[in-house]
MIPA-603168 format. One line per 8 residues: their letters; for each residue x, y, z of N, C-alpha, C. Coordinates in nm, 4 decimals. Atoms other than C-alpha are relative to their C-alpha. Layout:
N
a	X/Y/Z/X/Y/Z/X/Y/Z ~ ...
This chain:
117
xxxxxxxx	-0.0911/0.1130/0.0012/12.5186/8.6701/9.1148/-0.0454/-0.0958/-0.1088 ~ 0.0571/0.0765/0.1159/12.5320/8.4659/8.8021/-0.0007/-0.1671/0.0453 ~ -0.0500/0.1466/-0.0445/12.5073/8.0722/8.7922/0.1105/-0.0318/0.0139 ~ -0.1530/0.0271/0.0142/12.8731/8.0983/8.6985/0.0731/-0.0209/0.1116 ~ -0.0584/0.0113/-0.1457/12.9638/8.1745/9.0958/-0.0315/-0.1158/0.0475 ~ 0.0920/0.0937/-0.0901/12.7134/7.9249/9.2180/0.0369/-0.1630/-0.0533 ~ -0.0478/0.1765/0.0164/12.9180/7.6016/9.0718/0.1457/0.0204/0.0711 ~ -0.1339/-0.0368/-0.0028/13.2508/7.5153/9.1402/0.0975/-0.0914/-0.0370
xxxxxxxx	-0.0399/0.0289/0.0611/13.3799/7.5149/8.8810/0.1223/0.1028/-0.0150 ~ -0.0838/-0.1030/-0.0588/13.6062/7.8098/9.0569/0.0630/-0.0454/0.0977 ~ -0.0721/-0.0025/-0.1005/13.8645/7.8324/9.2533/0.1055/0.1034/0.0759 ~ -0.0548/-0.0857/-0.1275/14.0539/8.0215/9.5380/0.1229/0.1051/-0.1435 ~ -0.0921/-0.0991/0.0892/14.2851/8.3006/9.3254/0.1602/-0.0455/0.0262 ~ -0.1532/-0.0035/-0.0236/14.6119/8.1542/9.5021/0.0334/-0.1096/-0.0717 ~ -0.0010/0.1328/0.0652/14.5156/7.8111/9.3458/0.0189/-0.0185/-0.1526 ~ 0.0328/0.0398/0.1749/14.4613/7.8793/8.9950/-0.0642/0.1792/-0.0313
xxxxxxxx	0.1082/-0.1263/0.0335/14.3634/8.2103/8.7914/-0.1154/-0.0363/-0.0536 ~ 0.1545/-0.0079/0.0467/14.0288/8.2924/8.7253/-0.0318/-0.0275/-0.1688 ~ 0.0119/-0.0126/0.1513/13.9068/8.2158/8.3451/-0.1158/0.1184/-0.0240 ~ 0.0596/-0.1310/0.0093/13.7317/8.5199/8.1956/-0.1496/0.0048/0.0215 ~ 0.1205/0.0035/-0.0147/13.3832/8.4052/8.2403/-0.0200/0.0005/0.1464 ~ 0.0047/-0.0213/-0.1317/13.4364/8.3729/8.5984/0.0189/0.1669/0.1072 ~ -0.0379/-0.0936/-0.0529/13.6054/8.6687/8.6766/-0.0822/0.1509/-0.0716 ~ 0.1005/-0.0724/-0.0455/13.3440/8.8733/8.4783/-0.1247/-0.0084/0.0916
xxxxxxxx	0.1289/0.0623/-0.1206/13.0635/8.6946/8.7150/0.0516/0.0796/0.1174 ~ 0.0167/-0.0377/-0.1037/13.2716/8.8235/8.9809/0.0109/0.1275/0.0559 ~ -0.0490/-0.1519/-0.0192/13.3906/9.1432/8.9444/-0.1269/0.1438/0.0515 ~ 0.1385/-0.1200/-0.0647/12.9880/9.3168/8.9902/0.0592/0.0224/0.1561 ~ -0.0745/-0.0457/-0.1355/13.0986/9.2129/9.3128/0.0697/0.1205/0.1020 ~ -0.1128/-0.0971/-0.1027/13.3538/9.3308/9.4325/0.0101/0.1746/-0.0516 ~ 0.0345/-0.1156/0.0104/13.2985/9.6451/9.2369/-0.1211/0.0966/0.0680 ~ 0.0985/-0.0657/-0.1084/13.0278/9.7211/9.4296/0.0297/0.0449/0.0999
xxxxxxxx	-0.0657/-0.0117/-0.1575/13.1947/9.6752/9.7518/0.1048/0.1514/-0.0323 ~ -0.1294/-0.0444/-0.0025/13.4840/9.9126/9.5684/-0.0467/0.1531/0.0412 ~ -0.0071/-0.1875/-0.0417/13.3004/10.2674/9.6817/-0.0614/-0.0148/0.1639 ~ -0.0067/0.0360/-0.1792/13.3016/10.3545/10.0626/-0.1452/-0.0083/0.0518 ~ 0.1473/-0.0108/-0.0268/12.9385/10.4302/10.0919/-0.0672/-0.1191/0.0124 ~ 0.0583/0.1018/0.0327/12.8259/10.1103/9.9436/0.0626/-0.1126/0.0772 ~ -0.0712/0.0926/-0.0849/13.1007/9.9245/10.1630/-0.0731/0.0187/0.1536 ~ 0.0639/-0.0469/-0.1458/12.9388/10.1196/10.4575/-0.1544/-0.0513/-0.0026
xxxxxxxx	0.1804/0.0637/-0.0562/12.5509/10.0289/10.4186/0.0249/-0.1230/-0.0172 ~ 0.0179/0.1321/0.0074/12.6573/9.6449/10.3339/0.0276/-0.0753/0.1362 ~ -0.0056/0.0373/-0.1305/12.8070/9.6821/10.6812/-0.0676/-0.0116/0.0600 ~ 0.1131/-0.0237/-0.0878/12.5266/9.8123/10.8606/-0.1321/-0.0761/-0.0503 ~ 0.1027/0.1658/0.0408/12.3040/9.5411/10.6630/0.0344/-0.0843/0.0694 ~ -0.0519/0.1476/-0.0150/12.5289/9.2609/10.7240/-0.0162/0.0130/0.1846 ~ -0.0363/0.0031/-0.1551/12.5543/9.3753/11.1241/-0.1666/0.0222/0.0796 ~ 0.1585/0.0190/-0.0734/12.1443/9.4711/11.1638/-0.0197/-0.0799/0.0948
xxxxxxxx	0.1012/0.1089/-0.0978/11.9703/9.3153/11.4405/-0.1166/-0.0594/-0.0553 ~ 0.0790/0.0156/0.0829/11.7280/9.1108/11.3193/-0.0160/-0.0673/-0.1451 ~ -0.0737/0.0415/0.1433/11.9348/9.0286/10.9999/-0.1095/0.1061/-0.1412 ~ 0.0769/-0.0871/0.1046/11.7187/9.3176/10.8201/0.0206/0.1265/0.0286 ~ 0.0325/-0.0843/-0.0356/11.7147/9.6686/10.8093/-0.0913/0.1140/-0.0682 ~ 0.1259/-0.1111/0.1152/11.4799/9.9693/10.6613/0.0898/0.0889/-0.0318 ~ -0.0490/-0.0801/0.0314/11.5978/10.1612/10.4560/0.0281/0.1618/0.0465 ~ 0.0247/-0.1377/-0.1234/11.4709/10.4598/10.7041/0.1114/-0.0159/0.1210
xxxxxxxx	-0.1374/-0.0102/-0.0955/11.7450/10.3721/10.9422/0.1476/0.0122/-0.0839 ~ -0.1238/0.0072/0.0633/12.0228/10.3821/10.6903/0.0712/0.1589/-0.0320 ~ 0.0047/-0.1137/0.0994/11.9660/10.7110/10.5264/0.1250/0.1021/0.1169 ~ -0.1101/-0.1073/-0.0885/12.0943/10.9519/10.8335/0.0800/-0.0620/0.0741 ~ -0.1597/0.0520/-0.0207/12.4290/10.7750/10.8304/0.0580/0.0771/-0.0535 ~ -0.1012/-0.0297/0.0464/12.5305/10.9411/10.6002/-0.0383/0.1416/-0.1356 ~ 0.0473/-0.1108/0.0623/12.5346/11.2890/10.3965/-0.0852/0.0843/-0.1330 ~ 0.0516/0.0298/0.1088/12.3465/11.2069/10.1089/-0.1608/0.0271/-0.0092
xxxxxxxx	0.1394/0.0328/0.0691/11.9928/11.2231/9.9299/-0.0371/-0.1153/0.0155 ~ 0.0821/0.1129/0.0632/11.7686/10.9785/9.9267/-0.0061/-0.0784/-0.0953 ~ -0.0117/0.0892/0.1712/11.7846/10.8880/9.5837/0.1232/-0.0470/-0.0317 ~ -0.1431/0.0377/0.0082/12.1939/10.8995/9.5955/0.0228/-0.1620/0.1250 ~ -0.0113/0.1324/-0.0840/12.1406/10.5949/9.9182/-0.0565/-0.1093/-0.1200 ~ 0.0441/0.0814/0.1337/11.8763/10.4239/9.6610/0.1087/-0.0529/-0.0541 ~ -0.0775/0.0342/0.1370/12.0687/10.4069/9.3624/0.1456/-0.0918/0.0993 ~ -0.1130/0.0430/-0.0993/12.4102/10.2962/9.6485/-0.0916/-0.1513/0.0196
xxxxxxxx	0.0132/0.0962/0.0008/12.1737/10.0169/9.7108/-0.0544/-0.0604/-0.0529 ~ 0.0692/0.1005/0.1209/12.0141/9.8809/9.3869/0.1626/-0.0290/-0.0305 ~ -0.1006/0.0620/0.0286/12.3960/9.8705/9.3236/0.0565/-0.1533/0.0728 ~ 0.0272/0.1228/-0.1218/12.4129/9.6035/9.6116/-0.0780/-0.0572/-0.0642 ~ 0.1390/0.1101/0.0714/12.1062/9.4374/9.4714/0.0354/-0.0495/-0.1144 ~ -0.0691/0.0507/0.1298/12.2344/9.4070/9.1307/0.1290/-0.0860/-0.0173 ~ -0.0987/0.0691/-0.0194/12.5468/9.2963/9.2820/-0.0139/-0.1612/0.0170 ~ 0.0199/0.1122/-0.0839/12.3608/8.9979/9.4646/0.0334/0.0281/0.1021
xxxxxxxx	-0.0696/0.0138/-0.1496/12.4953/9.1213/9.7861/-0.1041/0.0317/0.0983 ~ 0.1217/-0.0208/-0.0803/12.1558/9.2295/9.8950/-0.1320/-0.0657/-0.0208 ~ 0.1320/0.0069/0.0575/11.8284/9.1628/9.8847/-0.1185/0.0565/0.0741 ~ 0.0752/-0.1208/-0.1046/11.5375/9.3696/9.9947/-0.1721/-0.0378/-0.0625 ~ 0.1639/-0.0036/0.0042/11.1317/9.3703/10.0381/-0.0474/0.1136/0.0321 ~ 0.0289/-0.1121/0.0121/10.9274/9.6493/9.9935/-0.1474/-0.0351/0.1089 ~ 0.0924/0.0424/-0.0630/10.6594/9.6887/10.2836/-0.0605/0.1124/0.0336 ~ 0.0847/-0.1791/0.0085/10.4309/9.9862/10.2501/0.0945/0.0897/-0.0802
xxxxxxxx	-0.0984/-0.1198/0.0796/10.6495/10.2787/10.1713/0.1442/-0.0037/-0.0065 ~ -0.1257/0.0479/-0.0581/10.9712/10.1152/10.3257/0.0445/-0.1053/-0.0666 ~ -0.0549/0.1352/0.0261/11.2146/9.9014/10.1655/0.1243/-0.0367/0.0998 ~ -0.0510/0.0831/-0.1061/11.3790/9.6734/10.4101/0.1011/-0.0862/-0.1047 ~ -0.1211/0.0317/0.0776/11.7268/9.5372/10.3033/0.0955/-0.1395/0.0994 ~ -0.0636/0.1134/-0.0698/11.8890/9.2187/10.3993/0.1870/-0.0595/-0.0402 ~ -0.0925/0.0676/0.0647/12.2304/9.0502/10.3177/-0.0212/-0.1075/-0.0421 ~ 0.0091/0.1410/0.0560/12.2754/8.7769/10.1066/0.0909/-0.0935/0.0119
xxxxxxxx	-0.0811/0.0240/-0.0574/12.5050/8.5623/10.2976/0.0689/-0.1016/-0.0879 ~ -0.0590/0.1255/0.1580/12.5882/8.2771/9.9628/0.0717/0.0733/-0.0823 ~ -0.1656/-0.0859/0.1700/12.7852/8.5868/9.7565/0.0788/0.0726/0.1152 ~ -0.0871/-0.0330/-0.0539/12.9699/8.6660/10.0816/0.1085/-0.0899/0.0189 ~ -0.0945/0.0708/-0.0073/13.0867/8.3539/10.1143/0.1029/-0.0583/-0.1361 ~ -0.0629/0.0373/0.1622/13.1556/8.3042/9.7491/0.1045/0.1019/-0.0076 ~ -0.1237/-0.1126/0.0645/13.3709/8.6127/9.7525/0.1253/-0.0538/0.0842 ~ -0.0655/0.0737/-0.1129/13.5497/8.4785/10.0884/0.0638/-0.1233/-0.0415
xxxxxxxx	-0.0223/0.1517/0.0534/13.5895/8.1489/9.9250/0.1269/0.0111/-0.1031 ~ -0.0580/-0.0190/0.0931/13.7478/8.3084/9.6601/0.1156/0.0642/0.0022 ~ -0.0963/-0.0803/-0.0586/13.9842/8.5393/9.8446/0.0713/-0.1237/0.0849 ~ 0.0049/0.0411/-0.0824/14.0698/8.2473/10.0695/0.1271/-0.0135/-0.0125 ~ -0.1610/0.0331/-0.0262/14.4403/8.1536/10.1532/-0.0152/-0.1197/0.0909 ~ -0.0160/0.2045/-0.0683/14.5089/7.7700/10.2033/0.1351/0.0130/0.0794 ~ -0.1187/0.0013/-0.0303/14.8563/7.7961/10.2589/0.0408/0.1481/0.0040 ~ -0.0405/-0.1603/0.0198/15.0796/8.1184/10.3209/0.0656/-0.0081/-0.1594
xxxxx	-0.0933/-0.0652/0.1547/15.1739/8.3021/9.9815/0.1018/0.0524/0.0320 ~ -0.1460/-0.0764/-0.0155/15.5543/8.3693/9.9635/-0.0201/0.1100/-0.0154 ~ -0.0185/-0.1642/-0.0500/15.5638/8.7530/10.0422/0.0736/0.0468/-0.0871 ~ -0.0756/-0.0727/0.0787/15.7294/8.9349/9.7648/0.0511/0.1793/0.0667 ~ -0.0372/-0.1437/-0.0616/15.7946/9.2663/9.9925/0.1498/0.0302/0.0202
């Protein structure tokens, strides 16, 4: 997450479009979130008990390598959507609850948008 999110000097998408420095700041984001895997461990982060989890509980979720979860969550990390401590051989993975709400913030709906359907 760049400083660019962390002012606000942004606003909600229904309010005003994004200017291009913003909307590259935000797009790591949500590109991160955009593959199912990486949508799926941010869940089972964000929902942990504890507000942490090891990376050893994540893995047999789901049909993958080791190194293919990894790499799924340095993408998270790079995103800002995670953040994680390494404790012996285990890295332990947390959410980062300031670029959830920044994305939330940003998605937000003040008023209803006329429905074009």
């Amino acid at each position: 997450m760049t400083s660019q999110t962390d002012t606000a000097a942004w606003q909600p998408i229904t309010r005003g479009a994004l200017d291009a420095e913003h909307a590259t700041a935000f797009a790591p984001m949500f590109k991160a979130l955009g593959d199912p895997v990486r949508l799926r461990l941010l869940s089972m982060i964000a929902s942990a008990g504890g507000g942490e989890v090891c990376v050893c509980d994540l893995t047999g979720s789901f049909a993958l390598t080791g190194p293919t979860i990894s790499h799924h969550l340095k993408v998270l990390r790079e995103a800002g959507l995670v953040d994680s401590d390494r404790r012996g051989t285990w890295v332990y993975y947390r959410l980062v609850p300031a670029a959830i709400t920044l994305m939330a913030g940003l998605l937000a709906i003040a008023e209803p948008v006329a429905a074009a359907l």
